[in-house]
Structures are given as structure tokens and as C-alpha cells.
N, C-alpha and C positions, 0 to 999 in steps of 0.2 A: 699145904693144901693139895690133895690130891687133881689127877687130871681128870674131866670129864667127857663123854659123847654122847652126843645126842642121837636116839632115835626117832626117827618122826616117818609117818606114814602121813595121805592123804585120802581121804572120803569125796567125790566131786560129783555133783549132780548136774547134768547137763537135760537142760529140756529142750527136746526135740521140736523142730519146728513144723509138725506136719498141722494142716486145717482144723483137723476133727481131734479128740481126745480120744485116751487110748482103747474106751472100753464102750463109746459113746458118740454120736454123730454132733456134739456137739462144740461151736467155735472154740479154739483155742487164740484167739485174738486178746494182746494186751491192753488194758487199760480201758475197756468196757463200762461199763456200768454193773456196781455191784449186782451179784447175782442175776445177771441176764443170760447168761452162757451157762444152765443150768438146764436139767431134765430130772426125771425119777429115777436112773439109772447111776448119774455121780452123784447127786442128793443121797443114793442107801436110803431107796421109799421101797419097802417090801414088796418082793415078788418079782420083781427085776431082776433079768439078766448080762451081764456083762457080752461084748462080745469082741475079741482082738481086733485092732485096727491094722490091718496087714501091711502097712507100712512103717506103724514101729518097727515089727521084724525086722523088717527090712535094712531098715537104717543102724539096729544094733547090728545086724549080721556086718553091716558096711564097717561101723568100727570098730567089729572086735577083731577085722582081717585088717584095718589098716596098721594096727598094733602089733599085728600078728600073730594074734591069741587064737586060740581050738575052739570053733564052732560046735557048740554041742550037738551030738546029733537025737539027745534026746531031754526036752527040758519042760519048765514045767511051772504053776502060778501056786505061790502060797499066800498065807494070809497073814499077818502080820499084827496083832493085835495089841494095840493104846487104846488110848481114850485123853482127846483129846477135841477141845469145843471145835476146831475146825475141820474133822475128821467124820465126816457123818455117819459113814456105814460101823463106825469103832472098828474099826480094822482098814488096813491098808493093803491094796491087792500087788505085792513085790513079788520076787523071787528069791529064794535062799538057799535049799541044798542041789538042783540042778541048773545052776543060771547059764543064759543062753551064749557066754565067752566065759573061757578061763586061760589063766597061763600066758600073757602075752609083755607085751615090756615098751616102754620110750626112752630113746638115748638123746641124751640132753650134753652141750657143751660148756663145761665150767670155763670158767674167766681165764685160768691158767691156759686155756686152749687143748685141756684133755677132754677126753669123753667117758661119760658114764651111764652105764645103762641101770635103768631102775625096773623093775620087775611089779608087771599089773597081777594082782590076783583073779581078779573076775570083771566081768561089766554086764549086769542085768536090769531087766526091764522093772518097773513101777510105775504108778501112779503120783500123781503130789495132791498132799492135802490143799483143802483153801485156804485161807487168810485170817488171822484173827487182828481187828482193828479197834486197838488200843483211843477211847472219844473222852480229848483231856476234858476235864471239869465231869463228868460223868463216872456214877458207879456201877457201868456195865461197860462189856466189850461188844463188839458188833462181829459179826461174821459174814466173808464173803467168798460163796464156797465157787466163783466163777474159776477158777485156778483148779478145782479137786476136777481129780481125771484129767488131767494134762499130762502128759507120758515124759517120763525120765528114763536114761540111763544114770546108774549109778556106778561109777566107774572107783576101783578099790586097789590103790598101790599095794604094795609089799614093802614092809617096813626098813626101805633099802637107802632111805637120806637119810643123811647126817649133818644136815648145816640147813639155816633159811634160805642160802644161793641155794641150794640143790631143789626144793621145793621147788623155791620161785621160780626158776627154769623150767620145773617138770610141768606146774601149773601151765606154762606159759606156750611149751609145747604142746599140750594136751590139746589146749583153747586153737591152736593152730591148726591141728590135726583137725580138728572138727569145724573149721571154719571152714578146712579146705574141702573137704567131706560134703559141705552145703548141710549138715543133718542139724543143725543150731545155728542160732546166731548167736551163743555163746555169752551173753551182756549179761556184765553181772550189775548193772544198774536196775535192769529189768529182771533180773532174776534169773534171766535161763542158763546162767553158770554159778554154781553153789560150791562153796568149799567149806567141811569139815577138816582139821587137821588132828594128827593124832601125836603127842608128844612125851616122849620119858628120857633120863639120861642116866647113865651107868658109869663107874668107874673104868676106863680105857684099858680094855684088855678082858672084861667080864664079859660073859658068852649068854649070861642070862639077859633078860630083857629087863629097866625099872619098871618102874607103877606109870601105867598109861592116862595121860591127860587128855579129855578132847576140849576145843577148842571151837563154838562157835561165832555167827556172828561176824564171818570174814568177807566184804563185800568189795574188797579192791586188792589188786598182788601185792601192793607195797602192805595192806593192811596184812595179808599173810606173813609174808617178811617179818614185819615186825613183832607181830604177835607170838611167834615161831622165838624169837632174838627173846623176848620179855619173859614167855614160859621158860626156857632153859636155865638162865639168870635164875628165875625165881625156884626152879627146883634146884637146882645145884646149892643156893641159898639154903634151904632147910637140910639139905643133907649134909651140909657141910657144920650147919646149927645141929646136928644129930636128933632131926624131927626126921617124921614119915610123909613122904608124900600120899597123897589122899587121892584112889581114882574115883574120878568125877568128871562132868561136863561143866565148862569154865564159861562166861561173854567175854567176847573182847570189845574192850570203850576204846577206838580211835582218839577219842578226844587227851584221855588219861593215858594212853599207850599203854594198858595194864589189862589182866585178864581175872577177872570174878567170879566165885562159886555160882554157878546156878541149880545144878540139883545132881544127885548120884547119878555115875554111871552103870545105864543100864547093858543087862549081858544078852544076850540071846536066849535063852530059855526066857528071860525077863517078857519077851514078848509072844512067846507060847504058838510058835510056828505050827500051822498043819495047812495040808495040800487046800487050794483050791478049788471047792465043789462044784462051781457053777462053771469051769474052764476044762476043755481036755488037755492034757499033755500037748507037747509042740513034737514034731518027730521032721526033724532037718533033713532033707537028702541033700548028698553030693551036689546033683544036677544046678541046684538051688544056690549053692554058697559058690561054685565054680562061676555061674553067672554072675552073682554079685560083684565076684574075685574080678570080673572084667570090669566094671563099672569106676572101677580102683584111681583116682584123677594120681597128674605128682602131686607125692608130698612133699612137706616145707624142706624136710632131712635130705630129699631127690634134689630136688631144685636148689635146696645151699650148695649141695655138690658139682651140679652142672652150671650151677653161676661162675664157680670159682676157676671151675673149668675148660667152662667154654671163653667167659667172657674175660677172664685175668685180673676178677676182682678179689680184694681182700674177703675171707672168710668174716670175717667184723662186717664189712660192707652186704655178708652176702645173707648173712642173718638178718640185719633189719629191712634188707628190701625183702624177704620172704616170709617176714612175720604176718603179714599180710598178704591174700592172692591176688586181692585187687589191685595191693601196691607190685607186686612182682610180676604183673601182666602189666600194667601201666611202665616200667622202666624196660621190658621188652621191647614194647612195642614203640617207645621212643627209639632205643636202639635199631629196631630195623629198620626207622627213618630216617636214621642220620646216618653221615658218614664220619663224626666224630668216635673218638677212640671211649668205650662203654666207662672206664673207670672217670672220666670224665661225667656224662650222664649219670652216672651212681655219685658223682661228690653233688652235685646239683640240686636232686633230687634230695639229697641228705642234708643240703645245708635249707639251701631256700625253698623247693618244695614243702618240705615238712614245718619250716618257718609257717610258712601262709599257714598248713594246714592246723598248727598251735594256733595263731592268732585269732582263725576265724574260728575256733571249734570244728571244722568241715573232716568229712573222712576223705581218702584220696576220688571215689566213686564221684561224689558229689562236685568237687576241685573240675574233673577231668570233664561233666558234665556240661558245670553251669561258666564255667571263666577259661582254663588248661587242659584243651585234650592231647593226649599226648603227641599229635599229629603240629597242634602250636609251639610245644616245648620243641618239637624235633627241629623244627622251622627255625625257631632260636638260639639252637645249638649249632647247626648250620650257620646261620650267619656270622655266629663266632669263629668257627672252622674255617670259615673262607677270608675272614680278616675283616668282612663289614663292619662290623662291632667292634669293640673292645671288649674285655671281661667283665670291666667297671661299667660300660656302657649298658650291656645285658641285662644289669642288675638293678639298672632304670626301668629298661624296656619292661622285664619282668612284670614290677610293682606294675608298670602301665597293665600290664594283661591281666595283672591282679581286680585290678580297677574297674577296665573296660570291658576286658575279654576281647580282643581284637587281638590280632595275629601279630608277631613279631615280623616281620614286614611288612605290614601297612604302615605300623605305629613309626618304627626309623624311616620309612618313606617321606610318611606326614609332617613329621618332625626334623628330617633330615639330620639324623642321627649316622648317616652313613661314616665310617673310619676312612681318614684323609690317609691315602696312601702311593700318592704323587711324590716319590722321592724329589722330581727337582722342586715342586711347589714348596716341600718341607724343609729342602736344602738351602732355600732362598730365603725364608721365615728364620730359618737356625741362624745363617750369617748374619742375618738384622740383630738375632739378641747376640751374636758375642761379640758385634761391633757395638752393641750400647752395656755391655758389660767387661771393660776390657780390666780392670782388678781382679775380677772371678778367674777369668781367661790364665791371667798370669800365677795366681794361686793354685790353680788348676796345677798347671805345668811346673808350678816346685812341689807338688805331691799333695796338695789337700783334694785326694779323687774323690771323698766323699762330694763335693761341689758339682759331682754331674749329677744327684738329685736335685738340686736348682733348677740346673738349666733344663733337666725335663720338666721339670715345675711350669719353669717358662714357657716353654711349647705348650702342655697341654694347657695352660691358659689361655693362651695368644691362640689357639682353634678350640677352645668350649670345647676340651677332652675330647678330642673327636681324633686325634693325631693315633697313628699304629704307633705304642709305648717302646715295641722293638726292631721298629723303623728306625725311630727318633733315635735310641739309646746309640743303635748302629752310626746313623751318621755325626752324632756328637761325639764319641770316644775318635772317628776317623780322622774329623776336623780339629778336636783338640789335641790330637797327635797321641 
């Protein structure tokens, strides 16, 4: 059997979250009522003209510098022509031989801990079509065009992965990139993050490219992943049967794990590109993109680096608090309220933090809002630090903040959860059990050391866990000799 490699590219649409649509003053708010967020202008009702909403620009120019792609300085609207029931005007107002980024790239970290850079070809503006709503038991579909004219970037790798890690990464950084950006909120439940993937495989060492699959229909990363894992399989399968693969646009059924014919793929002339009549050209100055260039917040790639940096945490540790900006301003700002050491705060936050925030479905925003701001965890951590607590104890308190949302010191106040750490009170409690354990005692002292987990058993019994555990350990090894 021969070896194979996969190429794969990625197509990502990311819809911008500004109020108005791109060409149109009209709401770009989800989950409306069909067709309310509607005018003569995304309808395509004759004689209407579009007119740019000058904060797309804006937000493209922001991420094609945060990638570090060439601003164009002179770019331009074509029309795009389908036909398609959710598509009004039969055409779709994109760009295609001047788009307003090209040439820019994301370096993504594989598991090994190397890095690799993948290369963007382009990211330009469009439009999105509406909806087409599929009414079971019925022989029509419904349309609802509140979604056409809601302004996309379309963001276009360079066919530089070769494995579903590498995607998923890339996806993964992209979505980051632009969260931090504020230009999306990125939800691919909600739609405003879209992935097309593009897939072929070649015998290892051919410089040609195979036959290009695309791959729609992908609504979650792990659904990418997988779909990416099942295509390769399945063409490496007919070429190794000595069939042809067939280019075409595939579905992928999460439920089957498997990807299906949906209809030929179409090329570029397929859609019969020419300029935009009702639009002028766009003409970028300097002055314009320098300023944006300042608007530039850290990125996730900035910020893993000064984590690992400043604070002496694991690179592992410093990617998942930065996968998110809310969660990476949230374990800051705990940090600058404590006097505990940060890799501490980073395991916390990664064990039981993120606990909560699986159990209740909540994002960290909401967490820090409504129950844990990070002013209570610091409070918490603190009382750990100084010996009030225990570690076991904390993870009481915690649930309690989970619960109540009250401060880790009220709750051990109320509860008198304070760590007993009166060495003679503790030293006087110890001599009570090894005076009423004196076979332990003597076992002890012919070599069974495992038996000082007992006797701290004992203690933190005999005080309801409340004893300092490396108090106790200290004066039992001293009095057991």
C-alpha cells in the first residue's frame, strides 16, 4: 500500500457583528422574527442602491493586519452570480479579483510543541444570503431573507495542512484571533462562524495536488476534525481500489460520521464574476490602515508568550487560559489580587473553575458576574496562602461560592471553617491518639511508615478537617521518632 498525504485548505466565514448590514441600515440582530429585518435594498426590489456600511471596512482592514496580510490599497465589489431561493437579488454582492487582504498567515502550535505556520490567501468582504426553511410535512420551503445583507468576511487558507490536528488548531486560532479583535462573536451555533473545508490526498512525495473535495455542513471543531479523519480514509480508499476521486461538494451527517454527494463542484467562471455597477472602487490610504494598525488589542500568540514569561506558567497552561480573552483578563486580574504563586491560580482555574463552568453551561463573563468575580477567587486563594484553609477545605468553600456567591471569607467565618494551627492545641490532641493507639505506635517504629496515613486520618477526624495537614504530618513523624 502506498503512503498517503493529505491536503486540506480551509474556506471560513465569519459574520461580523456590527448593528446594520453591509449595504443596508438594516438590524443585523439574531433570532428575529422572520423577515422583519428586511427593506427594498437586501430584498433586490428594483432600483435600489447599495451603500458600504463603513465599519465593515473597518473591521476587515482590523483583521487582515492582525494576520498580517497587505492591505490593499486599491479594491473593489463584484457580483457573484447563483440562483438560489434564498438569494434575492440572484447574485451576491462579494469580492474576488481585488479583495481588501491578501497574503497573510496564522502560526498554530501542534501537540508535539512545534510550530507551524499556515499561510491566508486572502479575506474579503460579502454579503450572506437568507435562509432557506426546510416545513416537515409540507411540499414547499419557506424563506427568510432577515440574515441576506449581513456582512461576512471570508477568510481563505492556503492549502498548507496536512492532518485534522492542523485544521483544528488553525480553526481554532482564527476564532481567537477574532474574538480578541471584538469584530465577531464567532458562534458557530448561531452561525457567525462558518466552515467550508477543502480536501485531497496524493501519494507522499508528488508535488501535484489530488482531486479537491469540499466538504460542507461543518457546525462544530470536533465536527471538522472528524470530517477532515473520514474524507481522507475514504479517498485514499478508492485510490488505493484504483477508482477516481470525483470533484464535488460532499454533507457531512455528524450523526453517520460520514460525508455525501451533494452536487458538483462549482469553478469560478461557474459563477460569471464582473465588477460591481452600483459600488465605486475602495482606494485605502496609508493614513487609514496606520490608524487602525494602532487599534491592534494583544493577541492570543502575544499573550501565550508573556504568560509563559512573565508569570512561569506552562505553555499548555498558557493556551487554554488565552483561548479566551475574558478567561485571560479574569486569571490576571485574580493574580494581581493574590499574593499566591500564579501557577497555582492557573491549576485552579483549570481544574475547578472550568468544572463549574461545564456543569452549569455558563461562560467565564457570566461565572465572574453572577457568583465568582475574580476579586472572590483572589480572597480564596489568599486564605489558602496564609494557612486559613486547607486545600481540601477550599474546595468546600468554593462549591459554597458556587451556590451562594458570598465571599470566601464570610462563608469560613460563618462556618468556622478556619485551619487549626495551634501547634500545642494539636500537639495535645496527637498525644491523646497515640496514647489510645499504642499497636499502631509500635508498628510504626518496626518500619510499617505507611501507618502515619492513619494517624493523620485521626487528626483530621478528631478536628472536622480543619487541622493544617503539614502541621500534623510535622509533629507526628517528630513524636513518632
Amino acid at each position: 500500500m502506498k503512503s498517503y498525504e493529505a491536503v486540506i485548505g480551509l474556506e471560513v466565514h465569519v459574520q461580523l457583528n456590527t448593528k446594520t448590514k453591509i449595504f443596508c441600515g438594516c438590524s443585523t440582530e439574531f433570532g428575529a422574527p422572520a423577515n422583519t429585518h428586511v427593506c427594498p435594498v437586501c430584498m433586490g426590489q428594483p432600483g435600489v442602491l447599495p451603500v458600504l456600511n463603513e465599519e465593515v471596512l473597518h473591521k476587515a482592514i482590523l483583521a487582515g493586519l492582525a494576520i498580517q496580510a497587505n492591505i490593499a490599497e486599491f479594491s473593489k465589489f463584484d457580483r457573484k452570480n447563483y440562483f438560489y431561493p434564498d438569494l434575492p437579488k440572484g447574485y451576491q454582492i462579494s469580492q474576488y479579483d481585488y479583495p481588501i487582504c491578501q497574503k497573510g498567515a496564522i502560526e498554530i502550535v501542534l501537540s508535539d510543541g512545534t510550530t507551524k505556520r499556515i499561510g491566508v490567501t486572502r479575506i474579503h468582504m460579502e454579503e450572506d444570503a437568507g435562509k432557506s426553511i426546510h416545513l416537515e410535512g409540507e411540499p414547499y420551503s419557506a424563506v427568510d431573507l432577515n440574515r441576506a445583507g449581513v456582512p461576512l468576511l471570508e477568510i481563505v487558507s492556503e492549502p498548507d495542512m496536512r492532518s485534522s490536528e492542523e485544521a483544528y488548531l488553525y480553526l481554532k486560532e482564527l476564532r481567537s484571533i477574532m474574538k480578541y479583535l471584538e469584530v465577531s462573536d464567532v458562534n458557530m451555533e448561531e452561525g457567525s462562524l462558518r466552515c467550508d473545508v477543502n480536501v485531497s490526498v496524493r501519494p507522499v512525495g508528488q508535488k501535484e495536488f489530488g482531486t479537491k473535495v469540499e466538504i460542507k455542513n461543518l457546525n462544530s471543531f470536533n465536527g471538522v476534525k472528524k470530517a477532515i479523519e473520514y474524507e481522507i480514509e475514504r479517498q485514499i480508499a478508492l485510490l488505493e481500489n484504483g477508482e477516481k476521486i470525483i470533484q464535488e461538494t460532499r454533507l457531512y451527517d455528524a450523526k453517520q460520521n460520514k460525508t455525501f454527494p451533494m452536487r458538483d463542484k462549482e469553478e469560478a467562471n461557474d459563477y460569471r464574476y464582473f465588477p460591481e455597477p452600483d459600488l465605486p472602487p475602495l482606494r485605502i490610504g496609508r493614513d487609514l490602515v496606520e490608524k487602525i494598525q494602532k487599534e491592534l488589542p494583544e493577541l492570543p500568540q502575544q499573550k501565550r508568550e508573556r504568560f509563559v514569561r512573565d508569570y512561569g506558567i506552562t505553555l499548555a497552561d498558557a493556551e487554554v487560559l488565552t483561548e479566551e480573552k475574558e478567561m485571560a483578563d479574569y486569571f490576571e486580574d485574580v493574580v494581581r489580587q493574590t499574593r499566591i504563586e500564579p501557577k497555582k491560580v492557573a491549576n485552579w482555574i483549570q481544574s475547578e473553575v472550568m468544572a463549574v463552568l461545564n456543569e452549569l453551561g455558563w461562560d467565564i463573563t457570566r461565572l465572574a458576574k453572577e457568583r465568582i468575580s475574580s476579586a472572590k477567587l483572589a480572597d480564596l486563594m489568599n486564605l489558602i496562602q496564609e494557612n486559613v484553609i486547607s486545600g481540601k477545605m477550599a474546595k468546600d468553600v468554593f462549591a459554597e461560592m458556587v451556590d451562594t456567591g458570598e465571599s470566601a471569607s464570610v462563608i469560613v467565618e460563618k462556618k468556622g471553617l478556619k485551619q487549626i494551627t495551634d501547634t500545642s492545641a494539636l500537639e495535645t490532641l496527637i498525644d491523646d491518639i497515640l496514647s489510645k493507639n499504642p499497636q499502631e505506635v509500635q508498628r510504626y517504629r518496626e518500619g510499617k511508615k505507611n501507618l502515619l496515613g492513619f494517624f493523620v486520618g485521626e487528626v483530621m477526624k478528631a478536628t472536622k478537617g480543619q487541622a493544617n495537614p503539614k502541621l500534623v504530618n510535622e509533629i507526628l513523624q517528630k513524636k513518632l521518632g
